[in-house]
PDB file of N, CA, C and O in Angstrom:
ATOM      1  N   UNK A   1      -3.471   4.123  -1.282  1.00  0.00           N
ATOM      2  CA  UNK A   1      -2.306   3.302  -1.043  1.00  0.00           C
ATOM      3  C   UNK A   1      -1.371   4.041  -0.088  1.00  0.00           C
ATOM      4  O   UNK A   1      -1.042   5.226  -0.131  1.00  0.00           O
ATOM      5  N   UNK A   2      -0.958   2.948   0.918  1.00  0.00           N
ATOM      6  CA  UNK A   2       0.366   3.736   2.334  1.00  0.00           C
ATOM      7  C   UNK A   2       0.871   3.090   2.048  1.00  0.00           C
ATOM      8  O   UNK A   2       0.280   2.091   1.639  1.00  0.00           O
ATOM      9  N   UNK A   3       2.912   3.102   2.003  1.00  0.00           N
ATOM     10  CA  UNK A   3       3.787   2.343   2.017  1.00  0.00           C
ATOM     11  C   UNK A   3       4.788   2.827   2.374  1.00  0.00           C
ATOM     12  O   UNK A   3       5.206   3.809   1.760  1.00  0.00           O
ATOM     13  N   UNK A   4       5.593   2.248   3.610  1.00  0.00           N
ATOM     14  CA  UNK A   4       6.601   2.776   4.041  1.00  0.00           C
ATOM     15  C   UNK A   4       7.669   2.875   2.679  1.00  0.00           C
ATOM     16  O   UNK A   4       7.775   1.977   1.844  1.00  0.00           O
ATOM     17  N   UNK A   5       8.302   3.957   2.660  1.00  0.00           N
ATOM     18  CA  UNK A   5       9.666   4.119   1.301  1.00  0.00           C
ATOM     19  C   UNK A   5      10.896   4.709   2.424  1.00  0.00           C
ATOM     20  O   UNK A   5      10.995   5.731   3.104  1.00  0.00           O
ATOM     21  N   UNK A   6      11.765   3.468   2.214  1.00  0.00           N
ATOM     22  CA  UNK A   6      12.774   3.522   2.960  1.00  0.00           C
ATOM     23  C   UNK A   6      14.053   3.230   2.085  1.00  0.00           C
ATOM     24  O   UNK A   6      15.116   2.907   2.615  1.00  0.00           O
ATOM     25  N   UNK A   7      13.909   3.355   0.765  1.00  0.00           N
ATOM     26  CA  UNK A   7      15.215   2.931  -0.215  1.00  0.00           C
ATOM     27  C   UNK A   7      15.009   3.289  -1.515  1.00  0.00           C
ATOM     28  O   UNK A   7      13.830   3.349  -1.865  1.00  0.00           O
ATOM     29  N   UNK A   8      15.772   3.519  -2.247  1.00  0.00           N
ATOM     30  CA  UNK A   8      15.084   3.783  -3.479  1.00  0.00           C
ATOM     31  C   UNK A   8      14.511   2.549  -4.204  1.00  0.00           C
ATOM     32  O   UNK A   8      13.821   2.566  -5.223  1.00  0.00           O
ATOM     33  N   UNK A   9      14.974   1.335  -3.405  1.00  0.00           N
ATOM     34  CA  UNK A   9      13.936  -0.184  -4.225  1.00  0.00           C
ATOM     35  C   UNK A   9      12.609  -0.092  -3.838  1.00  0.00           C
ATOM     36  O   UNK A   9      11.769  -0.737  -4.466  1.00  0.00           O
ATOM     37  N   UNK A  10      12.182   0.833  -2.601  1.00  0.00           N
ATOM     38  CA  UNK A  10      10.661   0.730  -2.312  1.00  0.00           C
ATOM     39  C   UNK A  10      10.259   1.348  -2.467  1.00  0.00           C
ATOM     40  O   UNK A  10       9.036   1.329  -2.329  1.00  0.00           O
ATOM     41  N   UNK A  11      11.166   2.866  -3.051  1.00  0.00           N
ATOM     42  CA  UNK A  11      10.243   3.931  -3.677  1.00  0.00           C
ATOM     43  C   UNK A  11       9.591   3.177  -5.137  1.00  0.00           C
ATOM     44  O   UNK A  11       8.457   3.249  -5.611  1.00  0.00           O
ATOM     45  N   UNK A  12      10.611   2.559  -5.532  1.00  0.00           N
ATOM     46  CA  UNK A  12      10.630   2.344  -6.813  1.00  0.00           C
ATOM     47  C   UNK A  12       9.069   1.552  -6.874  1.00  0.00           C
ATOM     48  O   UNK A  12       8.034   1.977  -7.386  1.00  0.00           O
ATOM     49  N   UNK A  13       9.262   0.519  -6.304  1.00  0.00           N
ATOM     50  CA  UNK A  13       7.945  -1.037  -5.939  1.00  0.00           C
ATOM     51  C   UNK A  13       6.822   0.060  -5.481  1.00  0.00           C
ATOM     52  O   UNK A  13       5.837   0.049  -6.220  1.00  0.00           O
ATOM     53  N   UNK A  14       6.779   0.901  -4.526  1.00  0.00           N
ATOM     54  CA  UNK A  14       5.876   1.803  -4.811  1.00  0.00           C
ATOM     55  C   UNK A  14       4.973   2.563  -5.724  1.00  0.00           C
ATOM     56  O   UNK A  14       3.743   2.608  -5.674  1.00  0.00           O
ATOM     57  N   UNK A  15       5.793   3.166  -6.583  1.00  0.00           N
ATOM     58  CA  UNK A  15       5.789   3.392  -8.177  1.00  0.00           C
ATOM     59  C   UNK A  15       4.777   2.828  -8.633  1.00  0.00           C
ATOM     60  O   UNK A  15       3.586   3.053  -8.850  1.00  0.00           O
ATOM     61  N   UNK A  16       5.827   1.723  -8.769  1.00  0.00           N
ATOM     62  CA  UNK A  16       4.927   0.666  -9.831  1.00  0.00           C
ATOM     63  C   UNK A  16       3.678   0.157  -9.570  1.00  0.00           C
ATOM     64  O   UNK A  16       2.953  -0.029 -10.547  1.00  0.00           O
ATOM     65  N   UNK A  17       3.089  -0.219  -8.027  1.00  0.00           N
ATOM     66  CA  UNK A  17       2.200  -0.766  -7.826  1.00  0.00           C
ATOM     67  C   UNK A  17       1.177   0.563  -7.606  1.00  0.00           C
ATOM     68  O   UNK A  17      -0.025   0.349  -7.446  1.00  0.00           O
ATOM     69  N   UNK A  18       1.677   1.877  -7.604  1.00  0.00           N
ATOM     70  CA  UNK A  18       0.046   2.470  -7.940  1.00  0.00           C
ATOM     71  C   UNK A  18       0.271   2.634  -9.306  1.00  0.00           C
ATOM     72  O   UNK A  18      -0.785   3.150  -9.672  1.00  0.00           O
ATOM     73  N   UNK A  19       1.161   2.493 -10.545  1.00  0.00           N
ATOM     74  CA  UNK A  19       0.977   2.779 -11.857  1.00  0.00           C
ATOM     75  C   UNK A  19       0.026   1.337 -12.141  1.00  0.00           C
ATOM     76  O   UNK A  19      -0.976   1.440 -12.848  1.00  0.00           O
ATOM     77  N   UNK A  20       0.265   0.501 -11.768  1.00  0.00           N
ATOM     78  CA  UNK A  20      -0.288  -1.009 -11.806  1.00  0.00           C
ATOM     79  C   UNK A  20      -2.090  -0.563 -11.770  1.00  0.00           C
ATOM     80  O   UNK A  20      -3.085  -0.483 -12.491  1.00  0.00           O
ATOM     81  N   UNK A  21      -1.650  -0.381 -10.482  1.00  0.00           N
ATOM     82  CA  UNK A  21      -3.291   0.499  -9.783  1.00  0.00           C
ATOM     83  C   UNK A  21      -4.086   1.056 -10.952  1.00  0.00           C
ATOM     84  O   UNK A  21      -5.189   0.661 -11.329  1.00  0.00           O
ATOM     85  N   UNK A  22      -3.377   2.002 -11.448  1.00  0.00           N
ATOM     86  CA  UNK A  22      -4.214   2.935 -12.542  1.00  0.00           C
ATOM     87  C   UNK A  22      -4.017   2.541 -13.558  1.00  0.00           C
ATOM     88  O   UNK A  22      -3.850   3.348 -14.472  1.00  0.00           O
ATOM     89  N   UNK A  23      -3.941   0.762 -13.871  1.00  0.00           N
ATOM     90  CA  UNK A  23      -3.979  -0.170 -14.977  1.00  0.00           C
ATOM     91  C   UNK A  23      -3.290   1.291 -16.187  1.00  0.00           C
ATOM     92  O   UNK A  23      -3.884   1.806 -17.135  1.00  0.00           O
ATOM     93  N   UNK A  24      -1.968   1.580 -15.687  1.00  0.00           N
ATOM     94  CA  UNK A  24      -1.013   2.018 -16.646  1.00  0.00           C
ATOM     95  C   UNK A  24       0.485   1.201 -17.475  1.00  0.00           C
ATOM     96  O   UNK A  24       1.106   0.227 -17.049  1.00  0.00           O
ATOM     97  N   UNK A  25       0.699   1.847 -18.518  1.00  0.00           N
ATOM     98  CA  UNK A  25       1.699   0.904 -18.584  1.00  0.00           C
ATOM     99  C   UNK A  25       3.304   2.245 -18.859  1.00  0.00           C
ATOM    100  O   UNK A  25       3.139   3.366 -19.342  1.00  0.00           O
ATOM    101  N   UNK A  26       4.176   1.891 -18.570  1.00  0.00           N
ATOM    102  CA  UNK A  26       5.108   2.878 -18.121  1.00  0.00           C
ATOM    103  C   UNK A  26       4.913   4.156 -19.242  1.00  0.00           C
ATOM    104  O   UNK A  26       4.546   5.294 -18.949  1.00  0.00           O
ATOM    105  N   UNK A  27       5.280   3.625 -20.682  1.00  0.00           N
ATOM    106  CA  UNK A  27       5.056   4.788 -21.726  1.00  0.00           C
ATOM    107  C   UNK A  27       3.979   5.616 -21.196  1.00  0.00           C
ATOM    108  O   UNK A  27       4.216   6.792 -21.474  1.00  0.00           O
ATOM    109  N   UNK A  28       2.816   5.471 -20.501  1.00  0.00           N
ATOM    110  CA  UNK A  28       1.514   6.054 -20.540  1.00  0.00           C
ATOM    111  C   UNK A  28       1.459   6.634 -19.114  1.00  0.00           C
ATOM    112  O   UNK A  28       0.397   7.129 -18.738  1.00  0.00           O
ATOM    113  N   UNK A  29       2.072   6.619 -18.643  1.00  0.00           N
ATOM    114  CA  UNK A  29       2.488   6.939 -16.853  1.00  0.00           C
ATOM    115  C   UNK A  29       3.621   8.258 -17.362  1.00  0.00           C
ATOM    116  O   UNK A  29       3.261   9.402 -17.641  1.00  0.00           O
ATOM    117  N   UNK A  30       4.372   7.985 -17.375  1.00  0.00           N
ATOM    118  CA  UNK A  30       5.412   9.132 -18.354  1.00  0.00           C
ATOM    119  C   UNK A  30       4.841  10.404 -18.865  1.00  0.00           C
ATOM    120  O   UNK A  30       4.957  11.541 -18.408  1.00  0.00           O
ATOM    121  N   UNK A  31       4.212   9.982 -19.891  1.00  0.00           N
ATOM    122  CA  UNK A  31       3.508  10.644 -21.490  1.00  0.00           C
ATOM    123  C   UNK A  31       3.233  12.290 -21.091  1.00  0.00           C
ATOM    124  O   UNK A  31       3.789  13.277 -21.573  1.00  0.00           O
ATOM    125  N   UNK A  32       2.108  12.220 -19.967  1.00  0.00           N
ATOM    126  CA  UNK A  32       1.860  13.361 -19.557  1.00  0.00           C
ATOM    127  C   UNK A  32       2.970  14.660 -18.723  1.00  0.00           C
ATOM    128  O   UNK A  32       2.797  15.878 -18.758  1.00  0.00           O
ATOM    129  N   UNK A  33       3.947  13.997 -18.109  1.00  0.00           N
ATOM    130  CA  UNK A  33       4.817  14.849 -18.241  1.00  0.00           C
ATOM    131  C   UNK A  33       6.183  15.005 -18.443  1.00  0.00           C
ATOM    132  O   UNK A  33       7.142  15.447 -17.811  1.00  0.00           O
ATOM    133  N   UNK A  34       5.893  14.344 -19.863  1.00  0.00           N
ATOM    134  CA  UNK A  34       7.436  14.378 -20.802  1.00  0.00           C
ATOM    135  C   UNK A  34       8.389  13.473 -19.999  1.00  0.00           C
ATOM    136  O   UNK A  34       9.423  14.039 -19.646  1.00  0.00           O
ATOM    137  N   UNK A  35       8.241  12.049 -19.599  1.00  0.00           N
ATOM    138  CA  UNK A  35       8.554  11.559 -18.720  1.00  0.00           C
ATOM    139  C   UNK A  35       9.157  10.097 -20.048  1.00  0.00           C
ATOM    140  O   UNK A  35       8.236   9.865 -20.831  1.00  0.00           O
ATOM    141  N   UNK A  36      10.163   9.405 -20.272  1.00  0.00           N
ATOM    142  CA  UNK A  36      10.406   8.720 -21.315  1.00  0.00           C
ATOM    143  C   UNK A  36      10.182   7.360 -20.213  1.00  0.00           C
ATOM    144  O   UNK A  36      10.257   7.353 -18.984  1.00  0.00           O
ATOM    145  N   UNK A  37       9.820   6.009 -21.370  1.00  0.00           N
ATOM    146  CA  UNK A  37       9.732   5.067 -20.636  1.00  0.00           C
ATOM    147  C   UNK A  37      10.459   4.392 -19.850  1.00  0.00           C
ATOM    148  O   UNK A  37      10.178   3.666 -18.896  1.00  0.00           O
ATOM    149  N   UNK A  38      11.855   4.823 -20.540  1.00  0.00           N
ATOM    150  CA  UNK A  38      13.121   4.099 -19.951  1.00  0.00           C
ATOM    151  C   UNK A  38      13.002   4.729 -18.233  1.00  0.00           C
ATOM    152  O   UNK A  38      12.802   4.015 -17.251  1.00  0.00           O
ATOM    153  N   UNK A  39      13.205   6.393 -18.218  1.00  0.00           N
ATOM    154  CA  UNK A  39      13.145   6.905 -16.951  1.00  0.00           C
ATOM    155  C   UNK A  39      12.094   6.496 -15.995  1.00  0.00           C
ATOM    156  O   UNK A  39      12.380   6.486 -14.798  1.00  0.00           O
ATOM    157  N   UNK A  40      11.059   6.201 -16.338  1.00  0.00           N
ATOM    158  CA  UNK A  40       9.762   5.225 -15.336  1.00  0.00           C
ATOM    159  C   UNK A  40      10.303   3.982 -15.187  1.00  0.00           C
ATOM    160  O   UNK A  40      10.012   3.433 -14.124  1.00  0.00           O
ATOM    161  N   UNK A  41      11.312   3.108 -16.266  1.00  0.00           N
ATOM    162  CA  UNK A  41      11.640   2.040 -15.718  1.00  0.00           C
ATOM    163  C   UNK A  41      12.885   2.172 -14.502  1.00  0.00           C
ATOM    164  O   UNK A  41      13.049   1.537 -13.460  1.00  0.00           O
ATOM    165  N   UNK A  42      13.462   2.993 -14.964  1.00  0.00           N
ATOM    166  CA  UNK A  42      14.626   2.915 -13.997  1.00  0.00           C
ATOM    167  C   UNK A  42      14.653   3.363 -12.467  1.00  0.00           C
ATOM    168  O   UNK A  42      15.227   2.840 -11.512  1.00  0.00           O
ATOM    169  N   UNK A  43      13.847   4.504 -12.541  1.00  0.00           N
ATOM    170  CA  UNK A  43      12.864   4.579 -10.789  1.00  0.00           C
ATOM    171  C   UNK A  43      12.112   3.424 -10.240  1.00  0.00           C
ATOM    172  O   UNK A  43      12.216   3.034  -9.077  1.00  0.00           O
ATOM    173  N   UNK A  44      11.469   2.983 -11.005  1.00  0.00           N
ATOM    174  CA  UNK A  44      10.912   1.897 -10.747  1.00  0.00           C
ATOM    175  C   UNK A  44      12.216   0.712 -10.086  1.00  0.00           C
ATOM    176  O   UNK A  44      12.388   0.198  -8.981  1.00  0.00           O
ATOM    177  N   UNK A  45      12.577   0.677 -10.732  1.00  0.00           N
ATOM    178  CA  UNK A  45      13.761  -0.553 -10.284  1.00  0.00           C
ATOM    179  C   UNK A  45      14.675   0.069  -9.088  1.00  0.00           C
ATOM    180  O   UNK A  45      15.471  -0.493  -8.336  1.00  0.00           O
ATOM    181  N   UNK A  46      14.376   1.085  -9.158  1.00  0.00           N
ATOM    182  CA  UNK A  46      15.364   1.620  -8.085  1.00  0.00           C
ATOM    183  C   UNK A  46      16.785   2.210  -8.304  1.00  0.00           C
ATOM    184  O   UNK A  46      17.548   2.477  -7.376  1.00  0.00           O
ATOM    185  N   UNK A  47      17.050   2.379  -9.549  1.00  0.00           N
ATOM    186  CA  UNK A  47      18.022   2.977  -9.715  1.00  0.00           C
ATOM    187  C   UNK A  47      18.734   4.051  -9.074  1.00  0.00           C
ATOM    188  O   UNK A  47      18.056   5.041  -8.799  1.00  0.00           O
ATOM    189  N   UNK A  48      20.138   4.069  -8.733  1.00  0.00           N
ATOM    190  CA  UNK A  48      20.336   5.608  -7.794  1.00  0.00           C
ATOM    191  C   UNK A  48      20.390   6.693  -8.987  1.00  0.00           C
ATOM    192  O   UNK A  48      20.311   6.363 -10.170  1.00  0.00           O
ATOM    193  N   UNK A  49      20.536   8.061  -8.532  1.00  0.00           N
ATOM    194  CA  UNK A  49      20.480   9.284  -9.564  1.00  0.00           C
ATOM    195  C   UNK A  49      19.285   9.768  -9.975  1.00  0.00           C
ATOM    196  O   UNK A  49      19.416  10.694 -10.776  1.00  0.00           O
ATOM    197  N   UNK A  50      17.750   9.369  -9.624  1.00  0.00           N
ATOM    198  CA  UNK A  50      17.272   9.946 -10.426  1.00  0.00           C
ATOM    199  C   UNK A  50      16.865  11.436  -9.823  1.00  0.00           C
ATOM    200  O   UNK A  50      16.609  11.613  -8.632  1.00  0.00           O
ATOM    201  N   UNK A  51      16.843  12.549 -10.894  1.00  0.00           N
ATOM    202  CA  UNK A  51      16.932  13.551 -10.085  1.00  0.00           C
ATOM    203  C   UNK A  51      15.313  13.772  -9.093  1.00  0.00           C
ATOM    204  O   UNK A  51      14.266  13.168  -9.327  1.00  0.00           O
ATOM    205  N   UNK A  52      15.456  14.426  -8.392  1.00  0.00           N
ATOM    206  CA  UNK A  52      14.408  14.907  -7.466  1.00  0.00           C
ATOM    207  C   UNK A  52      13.384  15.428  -8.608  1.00  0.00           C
ATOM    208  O   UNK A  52      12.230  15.014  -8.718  1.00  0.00           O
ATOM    209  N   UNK A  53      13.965  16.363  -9.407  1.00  0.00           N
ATOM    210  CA  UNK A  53      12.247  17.331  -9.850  1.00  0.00           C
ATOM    211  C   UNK A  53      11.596  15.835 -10.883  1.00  0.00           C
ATOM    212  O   UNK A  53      10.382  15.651 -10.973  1.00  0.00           O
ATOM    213  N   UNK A  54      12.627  14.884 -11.585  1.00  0.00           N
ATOM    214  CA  UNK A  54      11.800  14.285 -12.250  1.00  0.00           C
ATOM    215  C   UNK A  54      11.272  12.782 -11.790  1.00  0.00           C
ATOM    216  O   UNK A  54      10.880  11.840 -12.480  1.00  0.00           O
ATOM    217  N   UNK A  55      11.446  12.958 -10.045  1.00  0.00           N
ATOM    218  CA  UNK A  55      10.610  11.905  -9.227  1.00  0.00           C
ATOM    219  C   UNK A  55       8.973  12.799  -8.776  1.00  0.00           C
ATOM    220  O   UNK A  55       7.762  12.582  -8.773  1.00  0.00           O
ATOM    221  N   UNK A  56       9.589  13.473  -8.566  1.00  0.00           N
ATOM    222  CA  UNK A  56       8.207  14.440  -8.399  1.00  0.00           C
ATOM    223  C   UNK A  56       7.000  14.923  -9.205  1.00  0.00           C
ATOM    224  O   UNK A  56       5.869  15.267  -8.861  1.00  0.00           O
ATOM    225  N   UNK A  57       7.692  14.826 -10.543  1.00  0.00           N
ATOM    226  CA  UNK A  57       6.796  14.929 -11.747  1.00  0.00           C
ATOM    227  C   UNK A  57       6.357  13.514 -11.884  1.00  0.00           C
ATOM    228  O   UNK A  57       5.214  13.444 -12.333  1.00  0.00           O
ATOM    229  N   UNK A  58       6.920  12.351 -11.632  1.00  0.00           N
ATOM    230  CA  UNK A  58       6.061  10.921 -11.742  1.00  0.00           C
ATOM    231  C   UNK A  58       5.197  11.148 -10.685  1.00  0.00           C
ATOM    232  O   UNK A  58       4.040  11.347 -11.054  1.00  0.00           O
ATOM    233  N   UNK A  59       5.415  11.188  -9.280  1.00  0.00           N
ATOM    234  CA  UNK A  59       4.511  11.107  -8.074  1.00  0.00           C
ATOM    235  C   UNK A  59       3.718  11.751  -8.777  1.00  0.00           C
ATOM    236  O   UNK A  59       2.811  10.982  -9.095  1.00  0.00           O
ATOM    237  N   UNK A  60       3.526  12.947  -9.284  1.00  0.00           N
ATOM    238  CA  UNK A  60       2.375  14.239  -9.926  1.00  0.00           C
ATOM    239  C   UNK A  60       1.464  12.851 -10.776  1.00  0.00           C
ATOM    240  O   UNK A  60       0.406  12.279 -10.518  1.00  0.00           O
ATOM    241  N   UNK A  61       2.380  12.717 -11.751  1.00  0.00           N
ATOM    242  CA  UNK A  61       1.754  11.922 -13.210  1.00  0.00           C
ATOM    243  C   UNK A  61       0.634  10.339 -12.215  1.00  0.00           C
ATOM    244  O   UNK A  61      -0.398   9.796 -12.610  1.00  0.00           O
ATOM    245  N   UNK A  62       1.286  10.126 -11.168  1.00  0.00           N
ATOM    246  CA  UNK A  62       0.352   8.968 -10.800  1.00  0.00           C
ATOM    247  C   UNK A  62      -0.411   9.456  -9.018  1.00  0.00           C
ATOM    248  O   UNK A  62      -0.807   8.701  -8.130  1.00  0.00           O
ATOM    249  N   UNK A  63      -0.381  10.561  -9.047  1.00  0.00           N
ATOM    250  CA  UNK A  63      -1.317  11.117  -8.063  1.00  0.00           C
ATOM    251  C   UNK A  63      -0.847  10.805  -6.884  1.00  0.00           C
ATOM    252  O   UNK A  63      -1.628  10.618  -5.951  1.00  0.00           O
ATOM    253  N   UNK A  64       0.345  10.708  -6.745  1.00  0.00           N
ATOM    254  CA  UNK A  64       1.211   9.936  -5.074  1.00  0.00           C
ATOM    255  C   UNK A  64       1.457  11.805  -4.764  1.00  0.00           C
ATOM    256  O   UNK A  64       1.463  12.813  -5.472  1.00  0.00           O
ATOM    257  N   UNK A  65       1.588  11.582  -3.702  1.00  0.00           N
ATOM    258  CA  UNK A  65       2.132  12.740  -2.781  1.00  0.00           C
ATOM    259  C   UNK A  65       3.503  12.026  -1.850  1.00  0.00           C
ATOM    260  O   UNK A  65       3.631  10.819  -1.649  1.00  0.00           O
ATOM    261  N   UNK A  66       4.324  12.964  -1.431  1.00  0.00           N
ATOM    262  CA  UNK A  66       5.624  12.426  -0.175  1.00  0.00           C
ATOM    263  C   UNK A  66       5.120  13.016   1.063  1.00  0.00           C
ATOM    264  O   UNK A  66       4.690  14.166   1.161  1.00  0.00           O
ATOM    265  N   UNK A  67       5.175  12.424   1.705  1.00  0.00           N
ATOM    266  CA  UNK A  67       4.978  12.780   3.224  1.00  0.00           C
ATOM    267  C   UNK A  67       6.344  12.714   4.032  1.00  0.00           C
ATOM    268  O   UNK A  67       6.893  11.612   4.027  1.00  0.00           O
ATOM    269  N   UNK A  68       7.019  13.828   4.783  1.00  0.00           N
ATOM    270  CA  UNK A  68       8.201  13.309   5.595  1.00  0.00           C
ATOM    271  C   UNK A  68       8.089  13.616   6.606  1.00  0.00           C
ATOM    272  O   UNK A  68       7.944  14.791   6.944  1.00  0.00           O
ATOM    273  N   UNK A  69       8.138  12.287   7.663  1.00  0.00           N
ATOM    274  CA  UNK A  69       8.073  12.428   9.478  1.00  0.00           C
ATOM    275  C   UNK A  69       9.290  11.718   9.591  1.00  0.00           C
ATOM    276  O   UNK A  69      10.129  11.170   8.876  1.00  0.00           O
ATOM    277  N   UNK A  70       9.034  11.960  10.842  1.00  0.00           N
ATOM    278  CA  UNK A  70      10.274  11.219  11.885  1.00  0.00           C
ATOM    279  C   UNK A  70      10.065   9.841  12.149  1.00  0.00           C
ATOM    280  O   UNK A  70       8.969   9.432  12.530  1.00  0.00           O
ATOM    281  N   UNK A  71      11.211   8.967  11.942  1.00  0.00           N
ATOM    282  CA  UNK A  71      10.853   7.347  12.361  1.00  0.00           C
ATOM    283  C   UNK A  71      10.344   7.231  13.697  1.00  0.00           C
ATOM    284  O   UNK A  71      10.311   8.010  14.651  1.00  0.00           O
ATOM    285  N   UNK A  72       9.950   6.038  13.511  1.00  0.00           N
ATOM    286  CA  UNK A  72       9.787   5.624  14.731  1.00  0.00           C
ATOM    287  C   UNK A  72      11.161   4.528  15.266  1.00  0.00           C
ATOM    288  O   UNK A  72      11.459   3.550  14.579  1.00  0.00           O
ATOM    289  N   UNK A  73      11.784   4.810  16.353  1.00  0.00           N
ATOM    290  CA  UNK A  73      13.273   4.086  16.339  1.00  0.00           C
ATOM    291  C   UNK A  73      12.762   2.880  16.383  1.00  0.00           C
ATOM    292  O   UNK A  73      13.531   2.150  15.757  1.00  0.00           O
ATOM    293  N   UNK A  74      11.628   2.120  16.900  1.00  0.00           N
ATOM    294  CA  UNK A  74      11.701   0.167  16.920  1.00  0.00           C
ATOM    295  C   UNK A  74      11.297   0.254  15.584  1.00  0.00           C
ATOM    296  O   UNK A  74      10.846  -0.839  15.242  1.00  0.00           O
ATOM    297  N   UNK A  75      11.248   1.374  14.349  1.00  0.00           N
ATOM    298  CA  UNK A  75      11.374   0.680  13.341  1.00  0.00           C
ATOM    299  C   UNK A  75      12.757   0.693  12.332  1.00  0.00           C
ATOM    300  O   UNK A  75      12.739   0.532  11.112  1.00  0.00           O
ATOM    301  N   UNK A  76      13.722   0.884  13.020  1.00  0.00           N
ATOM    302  CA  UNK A  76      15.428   1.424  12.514  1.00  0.00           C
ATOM    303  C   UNK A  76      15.648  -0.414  12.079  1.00  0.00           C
ATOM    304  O   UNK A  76      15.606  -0.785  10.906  1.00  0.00           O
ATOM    305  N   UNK A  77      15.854  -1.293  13.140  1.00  0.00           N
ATOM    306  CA  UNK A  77      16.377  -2.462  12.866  1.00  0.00           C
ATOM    307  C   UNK A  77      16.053  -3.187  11.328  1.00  0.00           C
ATOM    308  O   UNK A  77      16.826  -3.742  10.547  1.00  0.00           O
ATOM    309  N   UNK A  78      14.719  -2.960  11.252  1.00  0.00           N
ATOM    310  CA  UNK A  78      14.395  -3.918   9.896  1.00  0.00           C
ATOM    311  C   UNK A  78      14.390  -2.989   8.692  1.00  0.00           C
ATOM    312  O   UNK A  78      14.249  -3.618   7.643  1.00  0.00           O
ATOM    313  N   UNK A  79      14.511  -1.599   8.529  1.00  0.00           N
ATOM    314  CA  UNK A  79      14.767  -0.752   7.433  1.00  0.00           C
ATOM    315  C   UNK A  79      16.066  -0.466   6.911  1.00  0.00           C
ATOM    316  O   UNK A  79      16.327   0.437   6.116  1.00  0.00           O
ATOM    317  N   UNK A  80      17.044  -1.476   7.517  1.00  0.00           N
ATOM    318  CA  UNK A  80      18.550  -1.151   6.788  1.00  0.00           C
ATOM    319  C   UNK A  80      18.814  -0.029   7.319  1.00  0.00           C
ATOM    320  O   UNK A  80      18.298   0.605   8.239  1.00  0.00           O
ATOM    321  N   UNK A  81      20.360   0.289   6.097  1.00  0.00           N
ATOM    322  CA  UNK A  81      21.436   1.607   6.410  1.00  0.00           C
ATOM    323  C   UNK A  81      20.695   2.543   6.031  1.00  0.00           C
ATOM    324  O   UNK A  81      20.604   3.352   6.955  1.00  0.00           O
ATOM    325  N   UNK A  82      19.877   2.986   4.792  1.00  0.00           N
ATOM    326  CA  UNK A  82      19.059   4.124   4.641  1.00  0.00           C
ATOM    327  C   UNK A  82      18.496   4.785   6.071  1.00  0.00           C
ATOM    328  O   UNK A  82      17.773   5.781   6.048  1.00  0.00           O
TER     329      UNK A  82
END
């Protein structure tokens, strides 16, 4: 799975659709690293605040990696203020 993440709503929709992927359900996406369900829901939705180490421990828990490059500017217009 590639998906541009340009907000925390598409990190979030991200999330979810490879936890989806690995026919998980949030408690069980979590579980492995002490991750509570509420906190998988609220990344998921996009909530602001969540801290960095415990976005990184979900990416871990569902096998995502971050990649960071440089935009491409004809793609600034349709990605919002982020």
């Amino acid at each position: 799975m590639e998906q541009f993440v340009y907000s925390p709503k598409t990190l979030g929709m991200a999330i979810q659709r490879q936890r989806k992927a690995k026919k998980l359900n949030q408690h069980d996406a979590g579980k492995a690293f002490k991750l509570k369900q509420a906190t998988v829901s609220s990344i998921e939705s996009g909530a602001l605040g969540t801290r960095i180490d415990t976005l990184f421990r979900l990416l871990a828990a569902l096998d995502l990696e971050m990649i960071i490059r440089s935009k491409d500017e004809s793609d600034n217009a349709e990605k919002g203020a982020w």
